[in-house]
KOLDOLO-771791 format. One record per residue (C-alpha): residue in three letters; z, x, y. Coordinates in steps of 0.001 Angstrom, whole numbers, plus 524288, in hexadecimal, padded with zeros to 5 digits. Example, Ala and Ser with C-alpha at 12.3 -4.5 7.8 and 13.67 -1.06 7.14 Angstrom:
! residues 2
ALA81E788300C7EE6C/SER81BE4835667FBDC/
//
This chain:
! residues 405
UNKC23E7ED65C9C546/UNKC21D4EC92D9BF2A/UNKC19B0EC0D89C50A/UNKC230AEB54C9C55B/UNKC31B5EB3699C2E7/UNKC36F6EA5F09BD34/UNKC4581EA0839BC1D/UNKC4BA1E92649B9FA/UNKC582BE8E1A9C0A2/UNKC624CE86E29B913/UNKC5EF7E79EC9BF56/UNKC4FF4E7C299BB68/UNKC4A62E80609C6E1/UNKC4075E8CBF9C427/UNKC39B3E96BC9CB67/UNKC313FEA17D9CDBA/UNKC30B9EAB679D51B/UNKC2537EB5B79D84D/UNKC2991EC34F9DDB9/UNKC1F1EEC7FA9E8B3/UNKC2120ED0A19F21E/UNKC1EF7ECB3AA005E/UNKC296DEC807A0A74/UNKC25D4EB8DCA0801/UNKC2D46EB0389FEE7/UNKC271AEA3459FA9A/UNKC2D70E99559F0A7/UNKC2D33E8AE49ECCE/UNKC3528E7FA29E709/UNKC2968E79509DB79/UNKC2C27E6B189D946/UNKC26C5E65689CE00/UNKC23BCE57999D51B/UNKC1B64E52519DC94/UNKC12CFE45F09DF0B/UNKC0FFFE43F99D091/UNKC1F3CE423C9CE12/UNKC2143E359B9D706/UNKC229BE27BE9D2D2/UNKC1978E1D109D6C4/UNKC21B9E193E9E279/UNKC242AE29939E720/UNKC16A0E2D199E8E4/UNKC17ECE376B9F42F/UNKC2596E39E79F272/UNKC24ACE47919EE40/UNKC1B27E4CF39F88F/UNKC25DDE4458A015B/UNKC31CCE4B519FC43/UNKC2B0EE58119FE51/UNKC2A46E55A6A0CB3/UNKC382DE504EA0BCD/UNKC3D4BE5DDCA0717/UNKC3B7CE617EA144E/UNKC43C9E55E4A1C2D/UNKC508CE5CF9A1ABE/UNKC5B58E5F66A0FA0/UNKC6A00E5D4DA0DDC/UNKC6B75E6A9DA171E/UNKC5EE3E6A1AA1EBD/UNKC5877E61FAA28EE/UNKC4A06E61FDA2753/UNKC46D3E6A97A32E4/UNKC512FE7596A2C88/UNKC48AFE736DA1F8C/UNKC3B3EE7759A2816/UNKC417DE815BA3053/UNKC49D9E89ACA24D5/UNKC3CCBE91DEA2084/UNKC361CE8F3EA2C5F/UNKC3E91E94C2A3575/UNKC3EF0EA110A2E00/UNKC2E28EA219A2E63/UNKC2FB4E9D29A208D/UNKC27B6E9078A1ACD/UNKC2C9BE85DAA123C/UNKC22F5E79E8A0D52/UNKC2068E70ABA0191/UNKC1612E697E9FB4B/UNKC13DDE5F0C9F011/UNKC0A7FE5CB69E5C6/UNKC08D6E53049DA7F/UNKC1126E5A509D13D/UNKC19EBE64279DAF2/UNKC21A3E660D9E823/UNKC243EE72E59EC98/UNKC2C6BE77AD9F63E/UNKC2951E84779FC9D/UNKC2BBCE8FCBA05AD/UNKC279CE9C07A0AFA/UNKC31A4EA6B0A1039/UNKC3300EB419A1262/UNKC3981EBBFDA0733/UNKC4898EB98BA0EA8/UNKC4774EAC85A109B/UNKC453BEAA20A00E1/UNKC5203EA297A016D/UNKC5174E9B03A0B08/UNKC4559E94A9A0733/UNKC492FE92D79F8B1/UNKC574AE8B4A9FE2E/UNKC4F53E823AA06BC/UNKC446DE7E8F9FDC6/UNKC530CE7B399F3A6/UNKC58D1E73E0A00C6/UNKC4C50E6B77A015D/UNKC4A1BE69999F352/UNKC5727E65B79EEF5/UNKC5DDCE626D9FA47/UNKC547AE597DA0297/UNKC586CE4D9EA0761/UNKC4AD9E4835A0BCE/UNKC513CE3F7DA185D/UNKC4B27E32A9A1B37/UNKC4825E3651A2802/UNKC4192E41AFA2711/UNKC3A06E3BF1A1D43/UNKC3680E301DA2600/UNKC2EC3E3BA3A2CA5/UNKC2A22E4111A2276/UNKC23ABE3607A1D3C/UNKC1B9EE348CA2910/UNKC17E0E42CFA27EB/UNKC1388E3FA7A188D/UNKC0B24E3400A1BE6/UNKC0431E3C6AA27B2/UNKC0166E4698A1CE5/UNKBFB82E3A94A13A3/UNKBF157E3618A1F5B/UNKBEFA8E4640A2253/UNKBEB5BE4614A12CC/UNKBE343E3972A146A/UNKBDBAAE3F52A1FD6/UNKBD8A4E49E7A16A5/UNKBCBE9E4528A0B6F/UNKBCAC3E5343A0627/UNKBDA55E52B1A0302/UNKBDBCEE430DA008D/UNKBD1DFE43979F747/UNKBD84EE4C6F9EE03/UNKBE5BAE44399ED4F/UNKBDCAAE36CB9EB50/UNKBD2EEE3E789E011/UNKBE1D6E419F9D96F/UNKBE836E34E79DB34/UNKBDC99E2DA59D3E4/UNKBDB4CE3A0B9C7F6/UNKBE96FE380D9C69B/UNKBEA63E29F09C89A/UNKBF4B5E229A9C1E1/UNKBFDF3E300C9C130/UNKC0568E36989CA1E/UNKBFCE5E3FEA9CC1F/UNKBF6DAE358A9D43A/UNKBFA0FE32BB9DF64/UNKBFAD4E39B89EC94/UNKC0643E45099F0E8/UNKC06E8E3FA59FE8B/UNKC0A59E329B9FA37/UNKC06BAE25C4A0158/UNKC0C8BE204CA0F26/UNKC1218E163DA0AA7/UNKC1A9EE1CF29FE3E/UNKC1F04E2680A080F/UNKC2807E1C3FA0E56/UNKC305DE19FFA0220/UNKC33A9E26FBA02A9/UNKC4183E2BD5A073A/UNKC4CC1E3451A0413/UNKC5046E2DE69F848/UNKC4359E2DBF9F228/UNKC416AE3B5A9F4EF/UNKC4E30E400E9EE8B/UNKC4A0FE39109E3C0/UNKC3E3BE3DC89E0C3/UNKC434BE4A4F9E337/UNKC4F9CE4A269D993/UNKC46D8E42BC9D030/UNKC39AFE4D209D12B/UNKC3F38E5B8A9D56F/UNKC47D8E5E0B9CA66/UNKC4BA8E6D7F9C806/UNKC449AE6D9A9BBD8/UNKC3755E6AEF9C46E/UNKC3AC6E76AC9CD9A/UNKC352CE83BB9D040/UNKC39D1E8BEB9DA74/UNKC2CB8E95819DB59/UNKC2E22EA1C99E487/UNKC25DEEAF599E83D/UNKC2AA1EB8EA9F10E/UNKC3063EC7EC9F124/UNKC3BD8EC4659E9B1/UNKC4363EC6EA9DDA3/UNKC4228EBBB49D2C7/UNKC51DFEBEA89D31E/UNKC52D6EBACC9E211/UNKC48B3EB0AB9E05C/UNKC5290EA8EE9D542/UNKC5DC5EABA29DC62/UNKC5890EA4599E8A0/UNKC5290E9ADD9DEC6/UNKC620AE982F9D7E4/UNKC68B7E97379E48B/UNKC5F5DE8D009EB76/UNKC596BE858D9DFA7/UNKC656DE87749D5A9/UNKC6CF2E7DA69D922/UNKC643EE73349D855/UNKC69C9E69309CD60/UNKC60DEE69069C102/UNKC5734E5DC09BFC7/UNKC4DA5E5AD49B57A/UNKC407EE530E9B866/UNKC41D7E432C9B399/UNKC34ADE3ED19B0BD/UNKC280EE45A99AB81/UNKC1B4AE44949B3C1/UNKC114EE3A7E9AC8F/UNKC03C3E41269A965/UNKBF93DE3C529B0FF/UNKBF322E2F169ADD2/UNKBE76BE2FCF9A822/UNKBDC94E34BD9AF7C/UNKBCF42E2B959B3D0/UNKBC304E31699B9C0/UNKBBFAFE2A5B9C6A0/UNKBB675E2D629D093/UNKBBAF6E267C9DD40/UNKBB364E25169EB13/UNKBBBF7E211B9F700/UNKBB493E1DF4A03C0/UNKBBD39E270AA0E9C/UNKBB221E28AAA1984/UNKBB40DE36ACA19C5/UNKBA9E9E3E03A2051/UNKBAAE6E463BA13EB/UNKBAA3EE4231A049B/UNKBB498E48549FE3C/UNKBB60EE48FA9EEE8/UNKBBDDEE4EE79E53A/UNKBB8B2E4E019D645/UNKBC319E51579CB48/UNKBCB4DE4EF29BF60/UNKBD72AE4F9A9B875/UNKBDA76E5DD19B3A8/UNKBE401E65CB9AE56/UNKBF26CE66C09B011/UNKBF99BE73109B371/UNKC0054E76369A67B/UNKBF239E755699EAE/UNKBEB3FE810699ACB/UNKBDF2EE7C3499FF9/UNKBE268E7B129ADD4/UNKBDE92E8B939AE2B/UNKBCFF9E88F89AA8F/UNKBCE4DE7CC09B3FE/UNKBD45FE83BA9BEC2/UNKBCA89E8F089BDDC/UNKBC012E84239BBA5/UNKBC305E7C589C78F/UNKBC4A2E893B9D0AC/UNKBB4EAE8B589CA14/UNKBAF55E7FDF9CEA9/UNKBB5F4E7C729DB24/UNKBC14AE86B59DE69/UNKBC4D2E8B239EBAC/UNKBB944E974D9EA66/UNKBAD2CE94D59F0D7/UNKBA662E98019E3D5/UNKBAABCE8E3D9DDF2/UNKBA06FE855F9D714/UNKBA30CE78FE9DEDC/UNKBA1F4E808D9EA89/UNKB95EBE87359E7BC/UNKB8E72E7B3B9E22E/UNKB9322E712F9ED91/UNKB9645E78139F925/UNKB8D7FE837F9F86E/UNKB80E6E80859F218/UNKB7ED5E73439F62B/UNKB88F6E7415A025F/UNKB8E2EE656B9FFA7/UNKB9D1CE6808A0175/UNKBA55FE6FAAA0A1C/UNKBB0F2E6D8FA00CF/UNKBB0EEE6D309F30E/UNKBBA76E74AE9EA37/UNKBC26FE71B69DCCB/UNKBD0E5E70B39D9CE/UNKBD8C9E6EC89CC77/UNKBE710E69309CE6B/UNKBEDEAE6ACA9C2F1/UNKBFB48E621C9C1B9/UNKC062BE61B89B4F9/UNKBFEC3E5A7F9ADC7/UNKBF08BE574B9B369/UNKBE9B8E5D7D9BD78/UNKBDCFCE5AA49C54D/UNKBD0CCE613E9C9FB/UNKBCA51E5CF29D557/UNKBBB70E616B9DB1C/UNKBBCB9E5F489EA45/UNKBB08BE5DB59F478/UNKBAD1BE578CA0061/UNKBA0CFE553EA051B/UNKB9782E4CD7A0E11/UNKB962DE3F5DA0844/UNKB8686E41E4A04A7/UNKB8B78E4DA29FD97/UNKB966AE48169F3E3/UNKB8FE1E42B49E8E3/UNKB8872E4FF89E823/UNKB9385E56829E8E9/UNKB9AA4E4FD49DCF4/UNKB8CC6E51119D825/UNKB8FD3E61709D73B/UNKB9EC7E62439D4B3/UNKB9BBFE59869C8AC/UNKB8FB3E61E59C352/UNKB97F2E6D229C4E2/UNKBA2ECE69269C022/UNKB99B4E659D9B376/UNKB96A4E73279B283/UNKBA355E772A9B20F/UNKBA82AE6ED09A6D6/UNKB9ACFE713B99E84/UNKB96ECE82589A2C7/UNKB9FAFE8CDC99D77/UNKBA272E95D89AA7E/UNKB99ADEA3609A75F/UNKBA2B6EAF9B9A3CB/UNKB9F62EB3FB9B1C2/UNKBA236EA7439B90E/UNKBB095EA68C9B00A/UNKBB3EFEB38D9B481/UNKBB10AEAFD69C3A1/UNKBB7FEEA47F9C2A0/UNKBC425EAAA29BCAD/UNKBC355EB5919C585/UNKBC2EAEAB989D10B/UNKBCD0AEA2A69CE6F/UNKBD66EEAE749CA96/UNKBD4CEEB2E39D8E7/UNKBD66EEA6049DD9A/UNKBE4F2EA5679D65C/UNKBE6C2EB4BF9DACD/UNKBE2A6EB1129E964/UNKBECE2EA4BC9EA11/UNKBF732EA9E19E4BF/UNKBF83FEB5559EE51/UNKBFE41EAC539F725/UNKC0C6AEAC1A9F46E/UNKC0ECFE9E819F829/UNKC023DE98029EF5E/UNKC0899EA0669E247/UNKC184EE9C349E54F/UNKC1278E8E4D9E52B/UNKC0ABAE8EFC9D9BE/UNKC12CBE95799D1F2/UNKC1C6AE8CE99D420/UNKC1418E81379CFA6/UNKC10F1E88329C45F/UNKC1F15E8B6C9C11D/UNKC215DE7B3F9C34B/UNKC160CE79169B869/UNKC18A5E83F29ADDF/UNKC26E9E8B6C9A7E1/UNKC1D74E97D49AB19/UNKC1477E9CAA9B5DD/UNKC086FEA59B9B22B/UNKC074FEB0FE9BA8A/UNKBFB27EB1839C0E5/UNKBF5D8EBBF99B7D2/UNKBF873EB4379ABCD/UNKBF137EA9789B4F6/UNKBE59EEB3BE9B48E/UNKBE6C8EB63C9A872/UNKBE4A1EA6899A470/UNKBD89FEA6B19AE7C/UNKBD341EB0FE9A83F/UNKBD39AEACAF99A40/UNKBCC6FE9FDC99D9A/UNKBBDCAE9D6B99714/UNKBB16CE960299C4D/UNKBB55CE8C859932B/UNKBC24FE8C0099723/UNKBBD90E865E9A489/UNKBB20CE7F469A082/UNKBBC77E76AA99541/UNKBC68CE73589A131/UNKBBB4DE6F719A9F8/UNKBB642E67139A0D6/UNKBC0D0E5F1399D10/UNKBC79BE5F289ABC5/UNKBB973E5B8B9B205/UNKBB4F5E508D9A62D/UNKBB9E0E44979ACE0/UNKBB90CE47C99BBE1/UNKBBB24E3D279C79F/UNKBB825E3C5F9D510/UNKBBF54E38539E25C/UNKBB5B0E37A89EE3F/UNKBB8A3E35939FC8B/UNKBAC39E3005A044F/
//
């Protein structure tokens, strides 16, 4: 059996499907937009239509939209990004239709009512103070906003208080019929089903959908300025994230960073950040490593908090270690352990069905092909020292620094 199965609707909309047995069906509506595609005067609006997907639709009152899945021990959700909005649910294997015709009703047929989203926009700005309460999380959007600054990339999902309130049914329907055209669309499912079923439902629920063709092109990032930033937020922890610009998601490159990163700070508690900071000189309860990769640009970002006393030491560390990666070749023994590692790590997260529908999906978004995950091994494998040591170096060269005190 193949490991995935592709197809394109007339109107532009594509999918693909993964056959697995199981008596759980899982699928998604991909939306390439997000934060990075709103004007000056939308910022928010996407992460505002998402929750306005829910408020009801030209047959459905909101409550009908939260109870259709629910009510049948099913699960239907949603979640933005910079570049994406997805739409997703969970069902068991029978109730495959019914969740692909309501995630159609609330794509295409919402009608985002002022009143409901009156409440809605009270529930938004009590999610902005939840994130402001939150250093360890704030931190991250802030460290973006200033790498990115002067692009869209830069500037927060949530939006602000104060842009929420221009936002109604008009502007919503706008942004929608302006950003979620069919040629941006991927319908991604897995499940115990035939690809044959899996169009069918696909053709009757997404097929009608008039076809659209994006307007505009995203802008590449403005050009990118090393900073190194201290804000005063009498926390009884510092927080800090060190980091740079990196690649984008369609460059060859991103492979060899991505096993670098996962070497140095990655979720493992082997990892060289960990070992170094937290467990031979015990200054950090947290500190790990992430690489973000977007269209076009991407960032990497080392993450630690620590008592106040302890943060210059810290930095101290990551940098000196970070040094060593950029300037040592990895030892044919330490290469092998890494690949091994991080091969597990993509083996052990894509057992759950959910994490690979999702990711697949963004994939399928971001490329006319997906690799299968052996071909994925395959490209892991074939990676030198070098390799990693090259992307290192020119991804870590100019780093900058955010710090919370």
């Amino acid at each position: 059996m193949e490991e995935f199965y592709t197809y394109r609707l007339p109107n532009g909309i594509r999918g693909i499907h993964r056959p697995v047995k199981g008596g759980v069906v899982r699928c998604a509506l991909c939306i390439n937009a997000g934060s990075r595609d709103e004007r000056a005067d939308e910022y928010g609006l996407a992460h505002f239509v998402e929750h306005g997907f829910f408020k009801g639709t030209q047959r459905r009152k909101a409550y009908q939209v939260n109870c259709r899945l629910e009510n049948l021990g099913g699960e239907l959700n949603a979640f933005t990004t910079k570049e994406d909005t997805t739409i997703h649910a969970t069902t068991l294997r029978g109730d495959f239709r019914k969740a692909a015709e309501l995630i159609s009703d609330i794509a295409f047929h919402s009608t985002f009512p002022d009143r409901e989203l009156e409440k809605e926009r009270e529930v938004i700005c009590d999610e902005i103070n939840t994130y402001k309460d939150s250093p360890a999380d704030l931190i991250y959007d802030t460290f973006e906003d200033l790498l990115f600054e002067g692009s869209e990339l830069g500037h927060n999902i949530l939006g602000r208080k104060q842009s929420l309130k221009r936002f109604d049914s008009r502007r919503c329907r706008e942004f929608v019929a302006r950003t979620h055209t069919t040629d941006q669309l991927v319908f991604s499912t897995i499940g115990n089903l035939s690809p044959k079923a899996v169009e069918a439902v696909a053709t009757r629920y997404f097929g009608e959908v008039p076809a659209s063709e994006r307007p505009f092109d995203r802008k590449a990032p403005a050009p990118y300025r090393p900073f190194d930033r201290e804000v005063i937020k009498h926390t009884h922890q510092a927080h800090c994230i060190i980091g740079a610009r990196a690649y984008g998601i369609n460059e060859k490159r991103r492979l060899p960073l991505g096993l670098a990163v996962n070497v140095l700070g990655g979720p493992c508690a082997n990892s060289r950040l960990n070992m170094l900071v937290r467990e031979k000189y015990g200054l950090s309860y947290t500190i790990e490593a992430n690489y973000t990769p977007y269209g076009d640009s991407g960032q990497v970002a080392i993450y630690f908090s620590s008592d106040h006393d302890n943060a210059e030491r810290c930095c101290e560390l990551i940098r000196s270690e970070v040094d060593r990666l950029r300037t040592t070749r990895l030892t044919t023994r330490q290469l092998s352990m890494a690949k091994k590692q991080f091969i597990a790590q993509l083996a052990i997260s894509m057992e759950g069905s959910e994490g690979y529908m999702l990711g697949v999906g963004k994939s399928f978004l971001c490329h006319p092909e997906v690799d299968t995950m052996e071909a994925v091994y395959r490209k892991v494998e074939a990676l030198t020292a070098s390799d990693l040591m090259e992307a290192s170096e020119e991804v870590f060269s100019q780093t900058s620094r955010l710090i919370y005190k």
